[in-house]
DRENPA-3360 file (N, C-alpha, C; in nm, 2 decimals, always signed):
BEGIN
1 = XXXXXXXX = -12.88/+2.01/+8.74/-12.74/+1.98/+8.77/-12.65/+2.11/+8.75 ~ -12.55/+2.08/+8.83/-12.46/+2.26/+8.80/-12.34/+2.22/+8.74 ~ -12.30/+2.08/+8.71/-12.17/+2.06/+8.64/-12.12/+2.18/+8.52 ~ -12.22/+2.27/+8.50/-12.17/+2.34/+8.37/-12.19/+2.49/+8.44 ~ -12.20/+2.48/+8.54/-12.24/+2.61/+8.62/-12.05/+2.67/+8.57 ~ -12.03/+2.82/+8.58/-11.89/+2.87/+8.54/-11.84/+2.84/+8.46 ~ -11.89/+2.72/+8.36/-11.82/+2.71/+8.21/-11.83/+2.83/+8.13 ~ -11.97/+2.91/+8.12/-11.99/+3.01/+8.01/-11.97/+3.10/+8.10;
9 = XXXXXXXX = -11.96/+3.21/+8.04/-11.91/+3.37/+8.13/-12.03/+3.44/+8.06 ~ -12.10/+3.48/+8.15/-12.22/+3.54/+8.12/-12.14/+3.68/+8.03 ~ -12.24/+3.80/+7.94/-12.19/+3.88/+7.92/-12.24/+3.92/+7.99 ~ -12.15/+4.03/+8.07/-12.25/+4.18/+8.17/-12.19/+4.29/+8.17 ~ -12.32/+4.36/+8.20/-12.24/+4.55/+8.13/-12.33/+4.56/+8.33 ~ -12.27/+4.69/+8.33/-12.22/+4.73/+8.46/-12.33/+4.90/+8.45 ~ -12.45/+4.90/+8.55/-12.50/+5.01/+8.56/-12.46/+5.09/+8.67 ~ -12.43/+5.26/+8.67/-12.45/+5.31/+8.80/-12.57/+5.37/+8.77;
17 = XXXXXXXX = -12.61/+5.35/+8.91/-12.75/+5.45/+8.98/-12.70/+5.51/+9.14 ~ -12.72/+5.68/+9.08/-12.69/+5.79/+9.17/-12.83/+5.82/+9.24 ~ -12.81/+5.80/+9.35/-12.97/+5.86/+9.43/-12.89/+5.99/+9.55 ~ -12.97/+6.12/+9.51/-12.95/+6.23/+9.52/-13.02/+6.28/+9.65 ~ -12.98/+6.34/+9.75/-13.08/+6.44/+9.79/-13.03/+6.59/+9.78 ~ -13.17/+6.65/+9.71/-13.09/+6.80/+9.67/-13.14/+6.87/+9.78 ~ -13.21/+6.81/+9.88/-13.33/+6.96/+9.97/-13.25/+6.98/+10.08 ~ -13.16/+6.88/+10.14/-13.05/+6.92/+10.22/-12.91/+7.01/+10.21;
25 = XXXXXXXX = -12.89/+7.10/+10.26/-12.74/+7.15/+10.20/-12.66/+7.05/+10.21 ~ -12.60/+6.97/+10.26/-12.52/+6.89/+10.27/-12.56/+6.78/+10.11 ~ -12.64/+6.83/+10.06/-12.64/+6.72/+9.92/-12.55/+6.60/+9.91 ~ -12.67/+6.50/+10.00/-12.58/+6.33/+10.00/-12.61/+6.26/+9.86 ~ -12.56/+6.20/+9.87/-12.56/+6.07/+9.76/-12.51/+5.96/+9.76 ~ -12.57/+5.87/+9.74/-12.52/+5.72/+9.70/-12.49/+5.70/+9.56 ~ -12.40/+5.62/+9.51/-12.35/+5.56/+9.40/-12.39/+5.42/+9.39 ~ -12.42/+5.31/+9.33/-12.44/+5.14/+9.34/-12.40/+5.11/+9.21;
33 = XXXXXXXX = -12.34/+5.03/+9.15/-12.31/+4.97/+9.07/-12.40/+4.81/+9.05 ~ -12.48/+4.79/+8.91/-12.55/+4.66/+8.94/-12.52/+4.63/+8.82 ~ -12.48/+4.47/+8.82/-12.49/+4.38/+8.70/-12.59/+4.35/+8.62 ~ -12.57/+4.38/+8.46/-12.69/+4.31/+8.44/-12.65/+4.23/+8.34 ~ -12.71/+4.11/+8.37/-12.69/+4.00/+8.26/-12.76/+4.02/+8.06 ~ -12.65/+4.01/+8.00/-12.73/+4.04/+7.86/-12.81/+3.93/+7.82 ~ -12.93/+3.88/+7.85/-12.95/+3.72/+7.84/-13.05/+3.79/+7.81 ~ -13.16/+3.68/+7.74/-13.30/+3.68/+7.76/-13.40/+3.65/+7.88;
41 = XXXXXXXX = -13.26/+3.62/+8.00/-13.39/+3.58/+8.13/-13.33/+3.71/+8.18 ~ -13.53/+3.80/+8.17/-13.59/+3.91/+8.23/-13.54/+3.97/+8.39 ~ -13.47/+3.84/+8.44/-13.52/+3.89/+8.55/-13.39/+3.93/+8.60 ~ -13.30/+3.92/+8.51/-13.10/+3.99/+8.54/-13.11/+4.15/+8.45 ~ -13.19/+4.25/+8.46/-13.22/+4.34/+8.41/-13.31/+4.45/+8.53 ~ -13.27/+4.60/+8.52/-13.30/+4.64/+8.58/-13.39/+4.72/+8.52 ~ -13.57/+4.68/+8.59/-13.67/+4.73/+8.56/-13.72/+4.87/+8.63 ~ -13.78/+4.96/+8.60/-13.83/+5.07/+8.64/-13.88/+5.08/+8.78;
49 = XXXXXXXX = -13.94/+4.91/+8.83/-14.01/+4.92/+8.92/-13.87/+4.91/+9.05 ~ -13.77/+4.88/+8.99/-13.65/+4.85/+9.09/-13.60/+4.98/+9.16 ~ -13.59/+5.07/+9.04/-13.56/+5.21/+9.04/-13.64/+5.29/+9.15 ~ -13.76/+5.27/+9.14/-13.88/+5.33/+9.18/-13.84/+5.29/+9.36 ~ -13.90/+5.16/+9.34/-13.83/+5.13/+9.51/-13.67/+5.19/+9.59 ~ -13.58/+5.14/+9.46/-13.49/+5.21/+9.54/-13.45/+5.34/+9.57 ~ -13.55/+5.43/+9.50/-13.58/+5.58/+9.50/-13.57/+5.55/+9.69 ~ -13.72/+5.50/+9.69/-13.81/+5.52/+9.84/-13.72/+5.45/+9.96;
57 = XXXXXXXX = -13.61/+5.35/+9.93/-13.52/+5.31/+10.01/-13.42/+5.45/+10.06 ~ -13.41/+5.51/+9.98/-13.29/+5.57/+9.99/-13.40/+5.70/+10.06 ~ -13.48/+5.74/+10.00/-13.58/+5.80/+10.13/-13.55/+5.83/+10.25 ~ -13.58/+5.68/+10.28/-13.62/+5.66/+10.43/-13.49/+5.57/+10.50 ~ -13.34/+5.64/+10.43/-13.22/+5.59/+10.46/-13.17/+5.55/+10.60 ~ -13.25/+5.66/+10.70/-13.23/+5.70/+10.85/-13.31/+5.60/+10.89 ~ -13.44/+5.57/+10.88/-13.53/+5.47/+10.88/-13.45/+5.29/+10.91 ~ -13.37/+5.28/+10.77/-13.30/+5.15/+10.75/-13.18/+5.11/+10.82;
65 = XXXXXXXX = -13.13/+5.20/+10.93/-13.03/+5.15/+10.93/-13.05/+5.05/+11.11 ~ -12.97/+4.98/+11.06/-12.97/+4.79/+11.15/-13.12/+4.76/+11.16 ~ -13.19/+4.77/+11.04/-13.31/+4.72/+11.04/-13.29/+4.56/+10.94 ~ -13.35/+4.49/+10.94/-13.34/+4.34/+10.90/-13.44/+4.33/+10.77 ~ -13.38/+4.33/+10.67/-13.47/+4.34/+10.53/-13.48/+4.25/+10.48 ~ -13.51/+4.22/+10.39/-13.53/+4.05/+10.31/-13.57/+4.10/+10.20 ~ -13.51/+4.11/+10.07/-13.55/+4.12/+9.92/-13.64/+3.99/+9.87 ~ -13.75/+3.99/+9.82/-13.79/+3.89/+9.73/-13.77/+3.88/+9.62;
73 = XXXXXXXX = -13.73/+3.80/+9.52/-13.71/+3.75/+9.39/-13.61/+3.88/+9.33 ~ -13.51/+3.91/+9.41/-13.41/+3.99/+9.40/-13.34/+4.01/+9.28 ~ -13.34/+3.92/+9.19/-13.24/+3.92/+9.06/-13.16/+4.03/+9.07 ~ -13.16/+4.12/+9.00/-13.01/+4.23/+8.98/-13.03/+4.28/+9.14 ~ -13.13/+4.26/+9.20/-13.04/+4.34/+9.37/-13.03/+4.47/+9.40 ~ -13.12/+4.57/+9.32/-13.10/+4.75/+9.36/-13.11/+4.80/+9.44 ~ -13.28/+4.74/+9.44/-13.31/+4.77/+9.65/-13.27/+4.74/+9.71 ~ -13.22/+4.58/+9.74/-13.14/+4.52/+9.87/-13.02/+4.55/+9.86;
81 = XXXXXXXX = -12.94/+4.63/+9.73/-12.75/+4.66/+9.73/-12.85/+4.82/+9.82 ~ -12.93/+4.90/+9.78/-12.94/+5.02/+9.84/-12.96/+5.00/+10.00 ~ -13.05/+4.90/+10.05/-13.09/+4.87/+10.17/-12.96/+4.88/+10.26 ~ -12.89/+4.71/+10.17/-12.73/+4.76/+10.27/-12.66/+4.84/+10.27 ~ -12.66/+4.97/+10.13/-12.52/+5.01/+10.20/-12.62/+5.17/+10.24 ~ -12.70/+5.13/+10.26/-12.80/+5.25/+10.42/-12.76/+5.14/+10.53 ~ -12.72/+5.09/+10.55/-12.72/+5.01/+10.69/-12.76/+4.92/+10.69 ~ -12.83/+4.85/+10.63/-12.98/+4.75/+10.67/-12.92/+4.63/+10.66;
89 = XXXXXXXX = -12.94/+4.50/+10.80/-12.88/+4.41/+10.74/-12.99/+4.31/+10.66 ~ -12.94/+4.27/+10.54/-13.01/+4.26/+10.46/-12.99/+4.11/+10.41 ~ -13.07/+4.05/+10.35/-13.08/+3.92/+10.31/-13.13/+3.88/+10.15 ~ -13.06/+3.86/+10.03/-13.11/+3.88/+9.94/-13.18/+3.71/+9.89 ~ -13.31/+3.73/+9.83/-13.33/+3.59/+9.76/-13.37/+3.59/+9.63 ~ -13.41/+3.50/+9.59/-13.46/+3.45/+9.43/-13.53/+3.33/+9.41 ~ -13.55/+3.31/+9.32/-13.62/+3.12/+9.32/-13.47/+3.07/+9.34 ~ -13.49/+2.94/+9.43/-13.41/+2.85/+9.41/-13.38/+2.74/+9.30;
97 = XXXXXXXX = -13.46/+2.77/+9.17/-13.47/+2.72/+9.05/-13.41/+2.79/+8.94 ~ -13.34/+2.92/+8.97/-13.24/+2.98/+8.89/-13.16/+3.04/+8.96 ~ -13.03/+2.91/+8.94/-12.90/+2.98/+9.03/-12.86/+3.06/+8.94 ~ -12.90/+3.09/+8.82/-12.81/+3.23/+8.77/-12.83/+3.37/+8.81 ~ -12.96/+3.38/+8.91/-13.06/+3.47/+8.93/-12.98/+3.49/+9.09 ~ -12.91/+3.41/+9.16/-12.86/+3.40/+9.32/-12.72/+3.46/+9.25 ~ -12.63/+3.38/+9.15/-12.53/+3.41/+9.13/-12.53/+3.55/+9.08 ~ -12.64/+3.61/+9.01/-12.59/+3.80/+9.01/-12.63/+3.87/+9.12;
105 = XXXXXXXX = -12.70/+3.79/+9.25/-12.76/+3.87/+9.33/-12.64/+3.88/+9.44 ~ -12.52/+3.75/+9.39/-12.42/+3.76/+9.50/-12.32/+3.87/+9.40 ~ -12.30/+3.84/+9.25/-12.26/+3.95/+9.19/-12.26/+4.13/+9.22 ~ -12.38/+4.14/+9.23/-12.45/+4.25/+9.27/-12.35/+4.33/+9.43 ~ -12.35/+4.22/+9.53/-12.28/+4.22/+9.66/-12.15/+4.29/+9.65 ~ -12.03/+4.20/+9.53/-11.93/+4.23/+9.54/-11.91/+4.33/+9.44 ~ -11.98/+4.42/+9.37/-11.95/+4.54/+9.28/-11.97/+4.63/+9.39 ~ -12.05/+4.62/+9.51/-12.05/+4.71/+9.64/-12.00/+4.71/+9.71;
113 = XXXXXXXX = -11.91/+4.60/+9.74/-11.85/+4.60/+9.88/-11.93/+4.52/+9.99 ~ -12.00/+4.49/+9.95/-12.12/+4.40/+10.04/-12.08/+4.24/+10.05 ~ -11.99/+4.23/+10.18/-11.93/+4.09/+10.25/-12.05/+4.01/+10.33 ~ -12.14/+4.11/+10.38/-12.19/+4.04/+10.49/-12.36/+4.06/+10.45 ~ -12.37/+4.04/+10.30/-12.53/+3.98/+10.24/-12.56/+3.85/+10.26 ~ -12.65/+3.82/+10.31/-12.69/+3.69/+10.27/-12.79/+3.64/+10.15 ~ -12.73/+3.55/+10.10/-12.82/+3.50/+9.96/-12.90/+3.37/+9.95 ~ -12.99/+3.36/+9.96/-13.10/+3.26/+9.97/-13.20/+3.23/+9.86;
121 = XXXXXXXX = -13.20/+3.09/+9.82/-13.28/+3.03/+9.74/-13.44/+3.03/+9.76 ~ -13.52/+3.07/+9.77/-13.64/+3.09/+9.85/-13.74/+3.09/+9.67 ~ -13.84/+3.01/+9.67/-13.90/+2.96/+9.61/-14.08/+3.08/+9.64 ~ -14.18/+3.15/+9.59/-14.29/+3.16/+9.64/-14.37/+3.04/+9.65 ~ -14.45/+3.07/+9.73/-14.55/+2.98/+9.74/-14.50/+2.86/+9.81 ~ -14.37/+2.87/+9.83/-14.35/+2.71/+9.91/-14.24/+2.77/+10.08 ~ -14.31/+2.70/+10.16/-14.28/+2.71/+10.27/-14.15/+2.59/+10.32 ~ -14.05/+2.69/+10.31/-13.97/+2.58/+10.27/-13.86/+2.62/+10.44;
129 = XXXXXXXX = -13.80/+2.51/+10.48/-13.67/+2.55/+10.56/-13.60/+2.64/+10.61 ~ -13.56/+2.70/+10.49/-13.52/+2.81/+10.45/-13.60/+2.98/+10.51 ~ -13.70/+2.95/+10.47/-13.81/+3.07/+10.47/-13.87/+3.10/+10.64 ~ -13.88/+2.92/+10.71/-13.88/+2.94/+10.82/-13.81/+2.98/+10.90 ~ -13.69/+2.89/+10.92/-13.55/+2.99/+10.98/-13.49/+3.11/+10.94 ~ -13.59/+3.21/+10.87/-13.55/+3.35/+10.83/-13.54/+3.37/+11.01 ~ -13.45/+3.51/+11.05/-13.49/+3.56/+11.13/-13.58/+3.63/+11.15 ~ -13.58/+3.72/+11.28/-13.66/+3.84/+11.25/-13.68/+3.95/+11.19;
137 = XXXXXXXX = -13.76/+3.96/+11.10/-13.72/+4.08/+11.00/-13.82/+4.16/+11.01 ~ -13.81/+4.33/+10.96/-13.89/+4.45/+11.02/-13.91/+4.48/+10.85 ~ -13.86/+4.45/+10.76/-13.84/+4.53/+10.61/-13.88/+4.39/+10.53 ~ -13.98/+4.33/+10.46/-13.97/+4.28/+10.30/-13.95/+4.32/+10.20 ~ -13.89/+4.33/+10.11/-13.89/+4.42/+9.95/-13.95/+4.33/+9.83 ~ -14.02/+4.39/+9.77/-14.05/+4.33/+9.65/-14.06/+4.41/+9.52 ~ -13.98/+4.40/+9.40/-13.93/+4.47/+9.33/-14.02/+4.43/+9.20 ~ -14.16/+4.47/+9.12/-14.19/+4.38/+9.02/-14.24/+4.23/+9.07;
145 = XXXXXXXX = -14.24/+4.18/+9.16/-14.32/+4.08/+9.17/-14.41/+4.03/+9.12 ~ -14.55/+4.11/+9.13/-14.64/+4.10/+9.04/-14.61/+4.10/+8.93 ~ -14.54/+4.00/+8.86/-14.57/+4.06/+8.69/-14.65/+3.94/+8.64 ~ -14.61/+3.82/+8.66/-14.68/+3.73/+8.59/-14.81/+3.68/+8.69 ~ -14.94/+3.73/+8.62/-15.05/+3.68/+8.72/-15.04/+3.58/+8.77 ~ -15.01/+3.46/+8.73/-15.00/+3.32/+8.79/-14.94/+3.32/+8.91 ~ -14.87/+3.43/+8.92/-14.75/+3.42/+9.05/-14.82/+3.52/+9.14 ~ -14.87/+3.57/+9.13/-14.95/+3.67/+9.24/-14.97/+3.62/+9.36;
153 = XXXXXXXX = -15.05/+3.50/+9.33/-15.12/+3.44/+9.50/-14.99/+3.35/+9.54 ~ -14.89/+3.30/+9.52/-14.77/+3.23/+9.57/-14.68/+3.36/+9.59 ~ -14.67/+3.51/+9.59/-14.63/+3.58/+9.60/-14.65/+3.62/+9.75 ~ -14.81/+3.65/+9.77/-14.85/+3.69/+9.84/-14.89/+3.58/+9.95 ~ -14.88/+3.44/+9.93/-14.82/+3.35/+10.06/-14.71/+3.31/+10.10 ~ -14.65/+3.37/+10.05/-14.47/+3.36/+10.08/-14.47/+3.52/+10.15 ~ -14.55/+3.64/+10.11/-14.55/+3.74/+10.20/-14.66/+3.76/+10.32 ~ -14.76/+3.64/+10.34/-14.88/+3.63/+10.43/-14.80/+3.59/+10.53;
161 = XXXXXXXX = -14.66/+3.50/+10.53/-14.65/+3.34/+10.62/-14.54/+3.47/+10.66 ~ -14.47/+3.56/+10.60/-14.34/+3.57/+10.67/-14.40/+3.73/+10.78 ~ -14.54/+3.78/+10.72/-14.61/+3.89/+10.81/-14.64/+3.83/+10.94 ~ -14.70/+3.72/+10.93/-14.75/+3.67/+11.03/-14.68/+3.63/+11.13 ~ -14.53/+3.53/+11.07/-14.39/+3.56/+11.14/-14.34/+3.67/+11.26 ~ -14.39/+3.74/+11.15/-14.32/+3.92/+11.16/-14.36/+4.02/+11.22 ~ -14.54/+4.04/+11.33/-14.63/+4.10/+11.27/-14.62/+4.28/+11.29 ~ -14.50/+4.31/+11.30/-14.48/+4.43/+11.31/-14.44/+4.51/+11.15;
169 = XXXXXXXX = -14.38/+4.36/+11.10/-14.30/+4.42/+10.93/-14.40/+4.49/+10.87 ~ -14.29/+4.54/+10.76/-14.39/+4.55/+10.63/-14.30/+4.50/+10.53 ~ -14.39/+4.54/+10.42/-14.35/+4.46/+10.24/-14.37/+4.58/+10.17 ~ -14.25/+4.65/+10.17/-14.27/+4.76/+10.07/-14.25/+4.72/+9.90 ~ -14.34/+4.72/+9.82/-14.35/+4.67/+9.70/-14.33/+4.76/+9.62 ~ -14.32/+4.74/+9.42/-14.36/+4.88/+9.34/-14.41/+4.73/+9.24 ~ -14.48/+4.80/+9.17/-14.60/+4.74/+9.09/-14.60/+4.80/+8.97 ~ -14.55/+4.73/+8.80/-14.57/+4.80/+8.72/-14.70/+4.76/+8.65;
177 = XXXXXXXX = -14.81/+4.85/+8.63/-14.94/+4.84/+8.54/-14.95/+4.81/+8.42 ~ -14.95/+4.64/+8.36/-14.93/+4.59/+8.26/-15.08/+4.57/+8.16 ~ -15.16/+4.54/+8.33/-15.30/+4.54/+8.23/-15.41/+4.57/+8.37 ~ -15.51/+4.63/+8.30/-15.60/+4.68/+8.39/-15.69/+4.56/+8.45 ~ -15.68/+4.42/+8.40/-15.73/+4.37/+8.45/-15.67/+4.24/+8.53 ~ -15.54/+4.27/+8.57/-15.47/+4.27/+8.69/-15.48/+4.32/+8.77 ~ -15.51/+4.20/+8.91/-15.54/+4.31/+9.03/-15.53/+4.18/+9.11 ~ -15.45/+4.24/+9.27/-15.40/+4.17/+9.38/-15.53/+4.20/+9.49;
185 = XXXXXXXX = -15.62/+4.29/+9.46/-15.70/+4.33/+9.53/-15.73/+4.23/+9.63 ~ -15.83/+4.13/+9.54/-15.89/+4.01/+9.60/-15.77/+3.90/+9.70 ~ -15.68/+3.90/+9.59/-15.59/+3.81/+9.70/-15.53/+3.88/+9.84 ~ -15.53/+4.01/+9.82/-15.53/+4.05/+9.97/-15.63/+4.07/+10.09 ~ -15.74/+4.05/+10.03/-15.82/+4.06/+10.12/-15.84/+3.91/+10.18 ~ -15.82/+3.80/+10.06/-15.80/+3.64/+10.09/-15.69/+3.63/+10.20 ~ -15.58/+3.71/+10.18/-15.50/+3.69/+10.30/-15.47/+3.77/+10.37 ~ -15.55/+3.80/+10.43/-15.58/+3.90/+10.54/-15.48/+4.01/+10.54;
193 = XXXXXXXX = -15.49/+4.09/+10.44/-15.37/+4.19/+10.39/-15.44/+4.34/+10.40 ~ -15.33/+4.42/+10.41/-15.35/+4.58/+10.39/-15.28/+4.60/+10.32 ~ -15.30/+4.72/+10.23/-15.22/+4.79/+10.15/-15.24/+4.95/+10.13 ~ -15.18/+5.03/+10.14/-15.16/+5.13/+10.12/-15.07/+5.19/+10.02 ~ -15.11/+5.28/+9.95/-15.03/+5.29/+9.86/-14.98/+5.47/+9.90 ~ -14.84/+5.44/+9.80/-14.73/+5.57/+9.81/-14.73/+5.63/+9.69 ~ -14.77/+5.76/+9.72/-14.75/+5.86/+9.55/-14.64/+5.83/+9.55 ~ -14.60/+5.85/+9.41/-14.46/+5.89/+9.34/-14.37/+6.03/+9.40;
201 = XXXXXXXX = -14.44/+6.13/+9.36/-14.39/+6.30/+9.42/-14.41/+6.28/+9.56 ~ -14.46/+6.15/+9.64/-14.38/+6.17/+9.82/-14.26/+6.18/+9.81 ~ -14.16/+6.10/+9.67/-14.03/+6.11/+9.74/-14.01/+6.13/+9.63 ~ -14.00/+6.17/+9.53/-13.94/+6.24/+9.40/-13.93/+6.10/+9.32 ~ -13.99/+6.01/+9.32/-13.97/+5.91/+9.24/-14.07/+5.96/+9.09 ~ -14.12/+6.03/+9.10/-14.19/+6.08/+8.96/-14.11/+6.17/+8.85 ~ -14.00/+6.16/+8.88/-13.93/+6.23/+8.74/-13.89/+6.11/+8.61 ~ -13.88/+6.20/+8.55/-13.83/+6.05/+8.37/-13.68/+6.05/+8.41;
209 = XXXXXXXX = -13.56/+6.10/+8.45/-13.47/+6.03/+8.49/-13.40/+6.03/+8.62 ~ -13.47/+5.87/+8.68/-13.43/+5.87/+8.80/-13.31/+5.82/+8.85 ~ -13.24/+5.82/+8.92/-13.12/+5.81/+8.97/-13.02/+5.80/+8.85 ~ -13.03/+5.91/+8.76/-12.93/+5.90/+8.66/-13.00/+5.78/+8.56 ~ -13.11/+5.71/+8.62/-13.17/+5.64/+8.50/-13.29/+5.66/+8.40 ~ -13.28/+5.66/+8.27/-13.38/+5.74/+8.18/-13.48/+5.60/+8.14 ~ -13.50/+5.47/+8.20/-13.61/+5.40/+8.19/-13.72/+5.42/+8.14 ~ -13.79/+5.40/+8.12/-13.93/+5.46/+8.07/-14.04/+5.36/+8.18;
217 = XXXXXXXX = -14.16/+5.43/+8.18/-14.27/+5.33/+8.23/-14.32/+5.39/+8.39 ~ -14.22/+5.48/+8.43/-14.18/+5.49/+8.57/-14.32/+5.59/+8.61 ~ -14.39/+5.63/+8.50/-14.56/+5.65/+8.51/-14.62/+5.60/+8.56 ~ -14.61/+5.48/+8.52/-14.74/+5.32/+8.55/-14.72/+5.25/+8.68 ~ -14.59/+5.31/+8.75/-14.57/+5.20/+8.86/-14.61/+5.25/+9.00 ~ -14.66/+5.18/+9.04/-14.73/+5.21/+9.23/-14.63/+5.18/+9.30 ~ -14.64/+5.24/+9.36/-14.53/+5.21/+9.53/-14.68/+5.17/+9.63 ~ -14.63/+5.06/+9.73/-14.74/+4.97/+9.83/-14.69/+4.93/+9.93;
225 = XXXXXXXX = -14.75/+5.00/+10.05/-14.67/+4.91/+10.20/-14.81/+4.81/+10.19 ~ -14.77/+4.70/+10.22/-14.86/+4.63/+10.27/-14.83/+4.57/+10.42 ~ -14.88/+4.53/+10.49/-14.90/+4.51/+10.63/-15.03/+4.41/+10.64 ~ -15.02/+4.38/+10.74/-15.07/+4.23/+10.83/-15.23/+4.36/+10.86 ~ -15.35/+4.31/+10.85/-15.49/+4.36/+10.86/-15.49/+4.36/+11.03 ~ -15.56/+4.47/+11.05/-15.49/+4.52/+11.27/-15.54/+4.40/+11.31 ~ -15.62/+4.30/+11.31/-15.71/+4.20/+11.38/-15.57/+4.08/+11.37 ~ -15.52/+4.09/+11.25/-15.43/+3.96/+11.24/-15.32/+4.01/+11.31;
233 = XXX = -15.27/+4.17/+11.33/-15.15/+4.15/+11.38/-15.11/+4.15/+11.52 ~ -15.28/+4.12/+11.57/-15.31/+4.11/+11.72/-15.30/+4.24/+11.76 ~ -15.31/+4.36/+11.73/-15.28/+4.51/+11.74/-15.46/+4.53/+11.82;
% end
C-alpha cells in the first residue's frame, strides 16, 4: 500500500561526481548531482561499481548521444543521470517492489535537469508488460547487479529477453568481486551470452579517486559488454 508513501521525508545528503577529460585541450567536464538516501536499504547509495560505469559512459559520450539506454535496478541513477545528460534518451528502472528505489531514481532526474527520463518499475526475472513494450534500445546498463547470487540468473533473463528483442544492443555492466566463488560464467553460456570484458586503465577508471570520488574497492570491479552469442543474433 502507498497510503504512507510522503509522510516521512527521507534524510538525503547530496553527492557531486566530476568526470574529467584531461587528454583533450579543451578539458570537458560533466558535473551530476545524486541523492543518496541515508537508510539502510543498500541500494539508495552510491557504490564503486556505479562510479566505475559511469567513468566508461562518459568515455564513450560521442558514442551516446540519441542512443536509447535502459538502466537496470537503477537506485541512485549515475549511469543513467550520466547517459542523459551525454544525450542518450534514457529510461531508468528498479524493482517494482521498492517505490522508494523509483522515487530517488526520479529524484536523481530533477537534481539534473532531467524532464524527459523515463522511470519504470521492472522486476528481474519477470517478463512483465512493461519490459515488453520497452522500445528499441541500443544501450542496457547495469550497475552492481550481480551482487546477491540468487539474483544472477533473473538478472541475466531480464537481459537474455531484452538482447534478443534488441539483437544489435549491448549490456554494459561493472561487477564488484565479493567472492571467488561467484561466477555468471555458467549462466551465460545457459543463455546464450557473450562477454567481454574492459580493463579499468582503457578509460582511466583505475585511479582511487574517481570522479572526485575516493570510494574504495574500485580494484575489484570488472567492466563487461555482454552481447547476444553471433548464432543467436542471427549475425
Amino acid at each position: 500500500m502507498m497510503a504512507h508513501s510522503g509522510a516521512e521525508t527521507p534524510s538525503i545528503a547530496y553527492k557531486v561526481f566530476t568526470f574529467e577529460d584531461q587528454k583533450k585541450t579543451t578539458q570537458e567536464s560533466l558535473s551530476v548531482s545524486i541523492p543518496e538516501v541515508l537508510d539502510p536499504q543498500y541500494g539508495m547509495y552510491v557504490w564503486p561499481c556505479a562510479v566505475v560505469l559511469a567513468q566508461y559512459l562518459w568515455t564513450q559520450r560521442e558514442e551516446l548521444r540519441d542512443k536509447a539506454v535502459l538502466e537496470l535496478g537503477a537506485g541512485v541513477s549515475l549511469p543513467g543521470v550520466v547517459a542523459a545528460r551525454c544525450g542518450a534518451k534514457v529510461t531508468l528502472s528498479d524493482s517494482d517492489k521498492t517505490p522508494q528505489c523509483l522515487e530517488n531514481c526520479r529524484r536523481s532526474c530533477e537534481a539534473n535537469g532531467l524532464h524527459d527520463v523515463v522511470v519504470l518499475g521492472l522486476s528481474w526475472g519477470e517478463i512483465s508488460p512493461d519490459l515488453v513494450l520497452l522500445p528499441k534500445l541500443d544501450i542496457i546498463l547495469g550497475s552492481d547487479v550481480f551482487y546477491e547470487p540468487q539474483d544472477f540468473e533473473d538478472v541475466l533473463v531480464t537481459v537474455a529477453f531484452l538482447l534478443r528483442k534488441n539483437p544489435s544492443a549491448q549490456f554494459w555492466t561493472t561487477y564488484q568481486e565479493r567472492s571467488a566463488d561467484w561466477s555468471i560464467e555458467m549462466l551465460l553460456h545457459r543463455w546464450k551470452l557473450n562477454c567481454v570484458e574492459v580493463q579499468l586503465d582503457e578509460f582511466d577508471a583505475d585511479r582511487s579517486e574517481l570522479a572526485g570520488s575516493n570510494l574504495p574497492g574500485s580494484h575489484s570491479v570488472q567492466m563487461m559488454i555482454i552481447t547476444l552469442k553471433r548464432e543467436d543474433a542471427g549475425l
